[in-house]
C-alpha positions in Angstrom: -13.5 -19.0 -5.1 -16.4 -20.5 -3.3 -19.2 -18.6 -2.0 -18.9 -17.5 1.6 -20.3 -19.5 3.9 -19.9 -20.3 8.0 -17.5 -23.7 7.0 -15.4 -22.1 4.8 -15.0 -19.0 7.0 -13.1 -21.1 9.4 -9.5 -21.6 9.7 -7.4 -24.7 7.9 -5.6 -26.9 10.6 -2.4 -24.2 10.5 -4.7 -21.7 11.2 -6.3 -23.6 13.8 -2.8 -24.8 15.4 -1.9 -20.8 16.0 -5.2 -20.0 17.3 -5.2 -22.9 20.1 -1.3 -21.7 20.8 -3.2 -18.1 21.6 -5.1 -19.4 24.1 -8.3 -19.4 21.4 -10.6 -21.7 20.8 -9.5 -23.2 17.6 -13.5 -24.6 16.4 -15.3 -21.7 18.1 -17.1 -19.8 15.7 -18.5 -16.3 15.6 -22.7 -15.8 15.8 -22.6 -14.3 12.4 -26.8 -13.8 12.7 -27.0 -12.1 16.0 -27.2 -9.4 14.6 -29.4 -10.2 12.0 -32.1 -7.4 10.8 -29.5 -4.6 11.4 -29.0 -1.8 8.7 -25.1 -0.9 8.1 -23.8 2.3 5.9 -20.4 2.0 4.7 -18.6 4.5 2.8 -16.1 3.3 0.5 -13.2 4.6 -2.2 -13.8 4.0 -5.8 -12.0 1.6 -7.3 -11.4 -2.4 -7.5 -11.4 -2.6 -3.8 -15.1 -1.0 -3.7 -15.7 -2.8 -6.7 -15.0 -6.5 -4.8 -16.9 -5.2 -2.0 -20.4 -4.1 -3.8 -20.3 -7.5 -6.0 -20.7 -9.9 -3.2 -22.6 -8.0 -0.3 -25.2 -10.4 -0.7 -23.1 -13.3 0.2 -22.4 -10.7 3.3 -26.5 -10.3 3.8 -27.0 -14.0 3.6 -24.5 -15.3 6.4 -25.5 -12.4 8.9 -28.5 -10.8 7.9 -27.3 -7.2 8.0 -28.5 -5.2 5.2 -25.5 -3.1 3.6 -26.1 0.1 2.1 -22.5 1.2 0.7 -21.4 4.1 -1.8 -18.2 4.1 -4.0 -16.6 7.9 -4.1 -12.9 8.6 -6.0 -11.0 9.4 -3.7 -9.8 12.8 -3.3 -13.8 13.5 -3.1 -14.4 10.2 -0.6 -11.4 11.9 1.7 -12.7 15.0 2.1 -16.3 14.2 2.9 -15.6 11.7 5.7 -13.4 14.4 6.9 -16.5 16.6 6.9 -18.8 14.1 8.1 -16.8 12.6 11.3 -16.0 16.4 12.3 -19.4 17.2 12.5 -20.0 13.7 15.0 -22.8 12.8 13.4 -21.5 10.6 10.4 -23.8 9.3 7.7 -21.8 5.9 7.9 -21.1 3.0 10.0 -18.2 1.5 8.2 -15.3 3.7 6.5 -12.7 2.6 4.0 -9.2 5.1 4.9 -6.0 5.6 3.1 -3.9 5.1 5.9 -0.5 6.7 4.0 -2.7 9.9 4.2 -5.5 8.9 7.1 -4.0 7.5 9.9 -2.4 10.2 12.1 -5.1 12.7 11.5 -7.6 9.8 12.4 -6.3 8.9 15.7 -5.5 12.2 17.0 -9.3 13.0 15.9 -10.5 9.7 17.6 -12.6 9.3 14.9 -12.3 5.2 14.9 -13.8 2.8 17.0 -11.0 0.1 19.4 -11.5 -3.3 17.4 -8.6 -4.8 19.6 -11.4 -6.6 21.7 -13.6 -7.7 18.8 -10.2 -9.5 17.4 -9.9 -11.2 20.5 -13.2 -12.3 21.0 -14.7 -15.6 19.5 -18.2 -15.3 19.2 -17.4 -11.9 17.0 -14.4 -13.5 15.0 -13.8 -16.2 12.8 -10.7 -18.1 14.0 -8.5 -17.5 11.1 -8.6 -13.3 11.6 -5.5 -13.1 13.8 -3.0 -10.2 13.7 -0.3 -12.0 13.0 -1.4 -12.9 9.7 -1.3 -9.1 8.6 2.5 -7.9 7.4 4.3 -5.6 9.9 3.2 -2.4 7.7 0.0 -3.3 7.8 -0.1 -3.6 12.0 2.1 -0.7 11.8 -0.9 1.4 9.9 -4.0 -0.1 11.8 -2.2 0.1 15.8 -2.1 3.2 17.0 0.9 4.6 19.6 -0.5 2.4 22.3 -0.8 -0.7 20.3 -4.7 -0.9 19.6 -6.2 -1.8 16.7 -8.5 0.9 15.4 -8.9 -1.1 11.8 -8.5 -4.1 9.5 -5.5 -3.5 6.6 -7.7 -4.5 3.4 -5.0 -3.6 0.4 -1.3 -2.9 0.4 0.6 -1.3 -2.6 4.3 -2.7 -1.7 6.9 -1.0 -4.5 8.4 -3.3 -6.4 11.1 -3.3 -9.5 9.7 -3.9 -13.1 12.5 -4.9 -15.7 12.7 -6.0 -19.1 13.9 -9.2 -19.9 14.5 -8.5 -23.3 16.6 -5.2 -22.8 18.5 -7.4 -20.2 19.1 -10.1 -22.3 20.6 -7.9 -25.3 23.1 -6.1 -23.2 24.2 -9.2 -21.1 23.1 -7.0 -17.9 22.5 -9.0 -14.5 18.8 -8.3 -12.7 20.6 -6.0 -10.1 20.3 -7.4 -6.7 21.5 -3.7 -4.9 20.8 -0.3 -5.1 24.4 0.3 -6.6 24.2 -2.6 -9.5 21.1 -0.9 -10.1 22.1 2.4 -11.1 25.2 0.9 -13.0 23.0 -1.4 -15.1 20.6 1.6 -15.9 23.8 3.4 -17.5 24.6 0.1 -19.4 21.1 0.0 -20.6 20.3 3.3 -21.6 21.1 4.1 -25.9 20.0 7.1 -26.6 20.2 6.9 -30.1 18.4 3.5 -30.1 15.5 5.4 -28.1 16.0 3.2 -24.8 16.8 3.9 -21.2 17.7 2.2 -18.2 15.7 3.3 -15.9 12.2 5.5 -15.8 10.1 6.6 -12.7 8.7 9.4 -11.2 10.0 13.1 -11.1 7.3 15.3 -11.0 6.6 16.9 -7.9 4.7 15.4 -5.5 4.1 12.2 -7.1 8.0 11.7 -7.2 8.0 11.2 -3.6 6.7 7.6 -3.5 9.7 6.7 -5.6 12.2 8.8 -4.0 11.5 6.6 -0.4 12.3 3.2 -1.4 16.1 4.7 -2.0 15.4 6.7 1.5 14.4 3.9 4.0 17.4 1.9 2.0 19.8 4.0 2.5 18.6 4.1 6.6 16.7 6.4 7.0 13.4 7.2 9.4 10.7 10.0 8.5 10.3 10.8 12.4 13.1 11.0 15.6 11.7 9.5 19.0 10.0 13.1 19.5 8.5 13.4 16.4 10.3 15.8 14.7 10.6 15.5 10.9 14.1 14.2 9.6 14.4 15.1 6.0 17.6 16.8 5.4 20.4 14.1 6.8 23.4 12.3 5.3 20.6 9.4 4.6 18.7 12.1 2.8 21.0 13.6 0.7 22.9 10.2 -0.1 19.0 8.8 -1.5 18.7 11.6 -3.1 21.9 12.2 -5.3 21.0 8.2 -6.3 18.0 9.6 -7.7 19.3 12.8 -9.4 21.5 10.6 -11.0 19.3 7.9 -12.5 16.4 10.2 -13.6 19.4 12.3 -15.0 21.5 10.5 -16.9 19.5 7.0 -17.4 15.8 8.6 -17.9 13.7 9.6 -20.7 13.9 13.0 -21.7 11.2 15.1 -19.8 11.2 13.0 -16.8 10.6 15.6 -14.8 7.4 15.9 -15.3 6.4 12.2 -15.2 4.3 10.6 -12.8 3.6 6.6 -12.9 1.1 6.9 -16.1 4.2 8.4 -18.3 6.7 6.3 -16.7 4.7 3.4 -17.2 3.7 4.5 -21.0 7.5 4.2 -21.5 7.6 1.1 -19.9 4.8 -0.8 -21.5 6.3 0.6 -25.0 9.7 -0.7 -24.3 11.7 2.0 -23.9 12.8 1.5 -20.5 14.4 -1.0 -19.0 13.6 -0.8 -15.1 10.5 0.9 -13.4 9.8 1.2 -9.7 6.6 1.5 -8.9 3.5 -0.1 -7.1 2.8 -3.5 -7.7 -0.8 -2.9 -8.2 0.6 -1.7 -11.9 1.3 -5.4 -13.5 -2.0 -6.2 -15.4 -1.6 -3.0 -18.3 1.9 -4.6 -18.7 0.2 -8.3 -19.2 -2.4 -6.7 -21.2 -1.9 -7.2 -25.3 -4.0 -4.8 -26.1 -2.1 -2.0 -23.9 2.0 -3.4 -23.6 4.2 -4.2 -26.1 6.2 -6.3 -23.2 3.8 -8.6 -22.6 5.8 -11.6 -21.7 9.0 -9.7 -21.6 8.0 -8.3 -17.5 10.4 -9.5 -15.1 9.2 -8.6 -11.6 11.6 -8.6 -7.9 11.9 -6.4 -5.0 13.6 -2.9 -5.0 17.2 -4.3 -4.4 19.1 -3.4 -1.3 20.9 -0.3 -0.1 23.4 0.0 1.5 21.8 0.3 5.0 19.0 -2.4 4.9 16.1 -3.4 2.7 13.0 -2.3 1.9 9.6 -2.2 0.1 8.3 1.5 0.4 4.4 0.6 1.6 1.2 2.6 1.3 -2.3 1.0 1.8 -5.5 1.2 2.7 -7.6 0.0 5.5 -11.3 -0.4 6.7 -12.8 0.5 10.2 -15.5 1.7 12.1 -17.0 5.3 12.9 -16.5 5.4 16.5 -20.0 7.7 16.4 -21.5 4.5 15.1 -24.1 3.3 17.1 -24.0 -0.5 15.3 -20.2 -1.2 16.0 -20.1 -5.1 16.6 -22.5 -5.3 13.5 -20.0 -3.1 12.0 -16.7 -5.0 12.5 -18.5 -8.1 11.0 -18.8 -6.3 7.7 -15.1 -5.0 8.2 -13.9 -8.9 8.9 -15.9 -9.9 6.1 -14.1 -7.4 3.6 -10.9 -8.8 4.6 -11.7 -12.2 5.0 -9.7 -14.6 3.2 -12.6 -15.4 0.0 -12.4 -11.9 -0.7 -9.1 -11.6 -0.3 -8.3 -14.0 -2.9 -11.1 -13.0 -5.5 -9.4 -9.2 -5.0 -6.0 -10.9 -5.5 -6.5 -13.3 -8.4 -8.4 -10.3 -10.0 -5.3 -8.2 -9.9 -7.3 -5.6 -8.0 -5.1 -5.1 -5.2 -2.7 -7.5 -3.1 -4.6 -8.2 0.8 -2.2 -7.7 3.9 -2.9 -11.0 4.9 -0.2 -14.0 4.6 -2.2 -16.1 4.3 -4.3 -15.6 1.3 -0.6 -14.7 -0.5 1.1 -18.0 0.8 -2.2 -20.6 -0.3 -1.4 -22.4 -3.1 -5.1 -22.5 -4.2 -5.1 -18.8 -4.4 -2.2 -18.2 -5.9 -3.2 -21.1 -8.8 -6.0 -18.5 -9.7 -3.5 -15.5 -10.4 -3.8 -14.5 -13.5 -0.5 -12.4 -13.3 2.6 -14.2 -13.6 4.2 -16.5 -10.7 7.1 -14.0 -10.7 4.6 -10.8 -10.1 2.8 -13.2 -7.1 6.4 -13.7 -5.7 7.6 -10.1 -5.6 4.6 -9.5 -3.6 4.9 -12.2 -1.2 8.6 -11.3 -0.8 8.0 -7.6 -0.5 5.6 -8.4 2.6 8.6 -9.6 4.2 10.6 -6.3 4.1 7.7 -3.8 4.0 8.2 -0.5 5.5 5.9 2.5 5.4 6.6 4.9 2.4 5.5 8.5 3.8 5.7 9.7 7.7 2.4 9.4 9.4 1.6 13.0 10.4 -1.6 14.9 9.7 -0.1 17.4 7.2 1.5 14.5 4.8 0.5 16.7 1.5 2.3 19.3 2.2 5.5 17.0 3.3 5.0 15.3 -0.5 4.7 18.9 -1.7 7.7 20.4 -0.5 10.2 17.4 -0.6 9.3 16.4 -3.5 9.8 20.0 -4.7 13.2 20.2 -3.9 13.9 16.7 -5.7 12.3 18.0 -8.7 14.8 20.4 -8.9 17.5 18.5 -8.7 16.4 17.2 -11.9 17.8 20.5 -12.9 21.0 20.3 -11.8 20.6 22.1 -8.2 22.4 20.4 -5.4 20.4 17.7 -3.5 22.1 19.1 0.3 21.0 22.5 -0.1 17.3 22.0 -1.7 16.5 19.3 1.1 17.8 21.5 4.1 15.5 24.3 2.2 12.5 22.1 2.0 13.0 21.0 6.2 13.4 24.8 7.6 10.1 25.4 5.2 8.1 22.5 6.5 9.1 22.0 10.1 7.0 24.9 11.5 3.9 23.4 9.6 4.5 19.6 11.0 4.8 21.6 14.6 1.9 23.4 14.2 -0.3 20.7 13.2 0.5 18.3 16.6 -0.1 21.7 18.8 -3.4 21.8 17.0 
C-alpha cells in the first residue's frame, strides 16, 4: 500500500457521496499539523496489531508532526497495568489499545475514556472517509456506550468462522453444511475412528471453550443480558446450544478434547485429522503455511451455519481510544484515526494480522488483490461482518462468567446433564454479576 499521505487519506467518490448525504463536507480535510510539535504516549497490546502500529509511526510523525512514543505489552500484563494506571488518574499514556470482549463495561462505568463522538463529526479533526457507518454493527456495538457515544475507534475484529476440509468432504461425498443441524450430522458421517479422523474439533477446556460454545448460543436465540441486566445463562436457548455441543465434542471429537483449547484443536486440524473447526478467523495463515499444515490448499473457509433461531458470527475485538485524563486529546484521536485508517487497515489485512472493522477496506478490490490468504478466507470475513454479534456479555466481571460457564460445559464432556450444570453455574454467578454493578 502507499505511504500515507493528506491525498490518499481522503475519501474515494462513494465515500465522498455518503459524507455530502451527512451533511459533511465531502473535500474538507482535517489540519493534520495543528498540532504539530506535540508528544503522544500510547500504550499498546503485543501482537500484529502493535506490530503494524510501531512499523509506520513515522509516516504518522510526518503528516502531523506529533511525536509517538508507544510500548507493546502481552496482554494479560498490558490489561492489568492500564487498569492500575487509569485508577490512579494520573496515566502514563495518552492513547490506549482495549480488548473490548473484556474492557468495555468496566471502562465505561470507570469513565476512564475520553467522548470522540464530536471529533468524528468534526471536519477539521477528521478525514472524510472515517464515518460510523463504515464500522460493522459489533464494532459500534463495542465502541458506543448505553447512550450512544463513541468513547473509541474498533481497530481489529476476530469474527468466528467454520474451517473444513475439502479433502475429508470430498471422500465421504458430505455437503459443506449450511445449518447448525447438517453440521452435526456431517461431523458423525465424517468421523472414522479407526482411520484416525473426526468430524468435528474445537474447544472444551474450561474457559477457553466458551468462545466456541456462543456461536451455537446466539444461534439458537439466545441474549447474554434481559432489559435489566440480569444474566441469562441457564434457559431453553442455553441448554438446547449446549446439548449441540456435548454432542459434537462427544461423539465426533478427538479423544481428550476436553482439554483442548484452539492450539490443540488447530494441531488436529492442520494435521488432517479433523474435518470442521470453529474458530477465529485470525487462525488461517498456520493452515496456509507449508511449513506448519499438512492442508495447505485443502482449507475451505464459510460462516458458522445457521441455527435454528437466527445467524451469527460470535465477535470479540479490540479497539483504540483515549485516556480521558489525557491532557492532549484532539492530538490524541489523530493517532487513534490514523491506526484505523484505511492504509493501515489494509497492510494489517493483507498481512493476515488481523481483519479491520471497517467495510470498506474489506469490500476494495485493491485491498483484497493484496491478500495473501485465499479469496474464500477474505469472503468468510466479509460475510461474517454482516451477521456479527458479540460473543461474551459485556459486564465487568466477564472472567469469572467464562470460568463458571464454561465449567459446567466442560463437564458435560463427561456425561453430566447440560440443564442441571448450567442452572448450577447461573445461581453460582448471579450474586457476583450483582455485586459488581452495585460496586
Amino acid at each position: 500500500m502507499r505511504a500515507i499521505t493528506r491525498r490518499n487519506m481522503l475519501a474515494g467518490t462513494a465515500a465522498a457521496s455518503a459524507l455530502a448525504l451527512a451533511g459533511r463536507s465531502a473535500w474538507a480535510e482535517p489540519q493534520w499539523k495543528k498540532y504539530a510539535g506535540t508528544k503522544l504516549e500510547a500504550m499498546l497490546i503485543k501482537g500484529p496489531r502493535g506490530d503494524n502500529v510501531q512499523k509506520y509511526l513515522k509516516e504518522f510523525t510526518a503528516l502531523t508532526g506529533i511525536e509517538v512514543e508507544s510500548e507493546q505489552i502481552p496482554e494479560q500484563q498490558q490489561r492489568q497495568k492500564v487498569v492500575i494506571e487509569l485508577s490512579s488518574g494520573k496515566p502514563s499514556f495518552d492513547v490506549v489499545h482495549l480488548s473490548y470482549h473484556v474492557q468495555k463495561r468496566q471502562f465505561e462505568k470507570a469513565g476512564w475514556l475520553a467522548d470522540i463522538t464530536d471529533y468524528i463529526k468534526d471536519p477539521n479533526l477528521t478525514a472524510p472517509d472515517l464515518v460510523e457507518s463504515d464500522f460493522s454493527a459489533a464494532g459500534l456495538t463495542y465502541a458506543r456506550n448505553d447512550k450512544g457515544r463513541m468513547l473509541s475507534l474498533p481497530w481489529s475484529v476476530d469474527y468466528f468462522i467454520l474451517y473444513y476440509n475439502k479433502e475429508l468432504f470430498a471422500k465421504k461425498g458430505v455437503a459443506v453444511p449450511k445449518t447448525l443441524d447438517e453440521m452435526a450430522e456431517a461431523a458423525q458421517k465424517l468421523t472414522d475412528p479407526k482411520d484416525g479422523t473426526f468430524g468435528f474439533v474445537g474447544r472444551g477446556l474450561r474457559n477457553a471453550n466458551m468462545t466456541l460454545w456462543t456461536n451455537f448460543y446466539l444461534n439458537y436465540g439466545g441474549e447474554f443480558l434481559d432489559d435489566k441486566g440480569n444474566i441469562l445463562s441457564d434457559g431453553p436457548e442455553a441448554v438446547a446450544a449446549t446439548k449441540l455441543y456435548q454432542k459434537l465434542l462427544t461423539t465426533s471429537a478427538p479423544p481428550g478434547v476436553a482439554g483442548f483449547n484452539w492450539m490443540e484443536s488447530m494441531a488436529s486440524f492442520t494435521q488432517g485429522r479433523s474435518a470442521m473447526w470453529i474458530d477465529g478467523v485470525g487462525w488461517a495463515p498456520p493452515l496456509e503455511d507449508p511449513n506448519a499444515s499438512r492442508v495447505v490448499g485443502k482449507v475451505g473457509y464459510t460462516v458458522v451455519p445457521a441455527g435454528p433461531k437466527g445467524q451469527y458470527s460470535a465477535t470479540y475485538g479490540d479497539g483504540i481510544g483515549i485516556a480521558a485524563a489525557s491532557k492532549n486529546k484532539e492530538a490524541a484521536y489523530l493517532l487513534c484515526q490514523w491506526i484505523v485508517s484505511k492504509t493501515q487497515g489494509a497492510r494489517l489485512l493483507q498481512a493476515g494480522g488481523g481483519v479491520p472493522f471497517r467495510s470498506s477496506i474489506l469490500n476494495d478490490a485493491e485491498v483484497q488483490s493484496g491478500v495473501k490468504m485465499p479469496k474464500e478466507w477474505l469472503q468468510s470475513a466479509i460475510d461474517s461482518a454482516k451477521i456479527s454479534k458479540l460473543g461474551l456479555p459485556v459486564v465487568i466481571p466477564v472472567a469469572e462468567y467464562r470460568d463458571i460457564v464454561g465449567a459446567a460445559l466442560t463437564a458435560t464432556l463427561s456425561g453430566a446433564d447440560p440443564a442441571t450444570e448450567l442452572k448450577k453455574a447461573h445461581e453460582q454467578y448471579r450474586p457476583i454479576l450483582e455485586r459488581s454493578e452495585k460496586a
